[in-house]
C-alpha positions in Angstrom: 26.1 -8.7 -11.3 23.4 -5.9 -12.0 21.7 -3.7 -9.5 18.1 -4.2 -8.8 16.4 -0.8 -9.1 13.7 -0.8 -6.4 10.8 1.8 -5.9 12.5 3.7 -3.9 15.5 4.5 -5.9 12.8 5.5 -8.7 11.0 7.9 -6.3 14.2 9.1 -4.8 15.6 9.8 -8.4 12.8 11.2 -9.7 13.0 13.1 -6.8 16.8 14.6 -7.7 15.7 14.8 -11.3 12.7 16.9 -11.2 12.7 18.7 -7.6 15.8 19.1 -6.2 17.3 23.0 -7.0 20.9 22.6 -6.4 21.0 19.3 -8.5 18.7 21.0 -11.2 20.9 23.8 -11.2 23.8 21.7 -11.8 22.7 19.9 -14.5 21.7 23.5 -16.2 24.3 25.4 -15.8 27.7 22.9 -15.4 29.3 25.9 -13.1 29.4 27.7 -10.3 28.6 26.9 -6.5 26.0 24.1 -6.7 27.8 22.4 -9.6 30.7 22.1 -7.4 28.3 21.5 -4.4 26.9 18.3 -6.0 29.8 17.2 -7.8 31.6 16.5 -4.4 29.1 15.5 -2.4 26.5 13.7 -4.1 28.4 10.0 -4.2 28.8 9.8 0.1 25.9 12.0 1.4 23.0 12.5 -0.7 20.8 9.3 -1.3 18.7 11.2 -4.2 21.8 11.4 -5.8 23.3 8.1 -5.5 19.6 6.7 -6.4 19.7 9.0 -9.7 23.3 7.5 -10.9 21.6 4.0 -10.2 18.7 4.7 -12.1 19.5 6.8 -15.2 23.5 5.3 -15.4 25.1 8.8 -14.8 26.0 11.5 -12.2 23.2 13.8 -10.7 25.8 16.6 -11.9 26.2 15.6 -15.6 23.8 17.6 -18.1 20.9 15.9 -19.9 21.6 15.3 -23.2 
């Protein structure tokens, strides 16, 4: 069964892809505070997040390749 991508999980993960510091900062530097921040939280709290793992198919946490 696949997901249906709706508007809003493109606007909220563009959202966490280009706006959002602490998940920007994650994906740069794979350390420290906000890498750990996001890591842990962004599956039950954050719907940016979960709306960026839905749309690009990986964690707001992981770099870009």
């Amino acid at each position: 069964m696949k997901k249906t991508i709706t508007d809003t999980d493109r606007k909220l993960a563009e959202f966490c892809a280009k706006t959002c510091p602490g998940c920007k900062k994650a994906r740069k530097n794979q350390k420290g505070f906000f890498f750990w921040f996001v890591k842990f939280t962004e599956g039950g709290v954050c719907p940016a997040c979960k709306a960026y793992a839905k749309v690009y198919g990986r964690k707001a946490h992981e770099p870009i390749i």
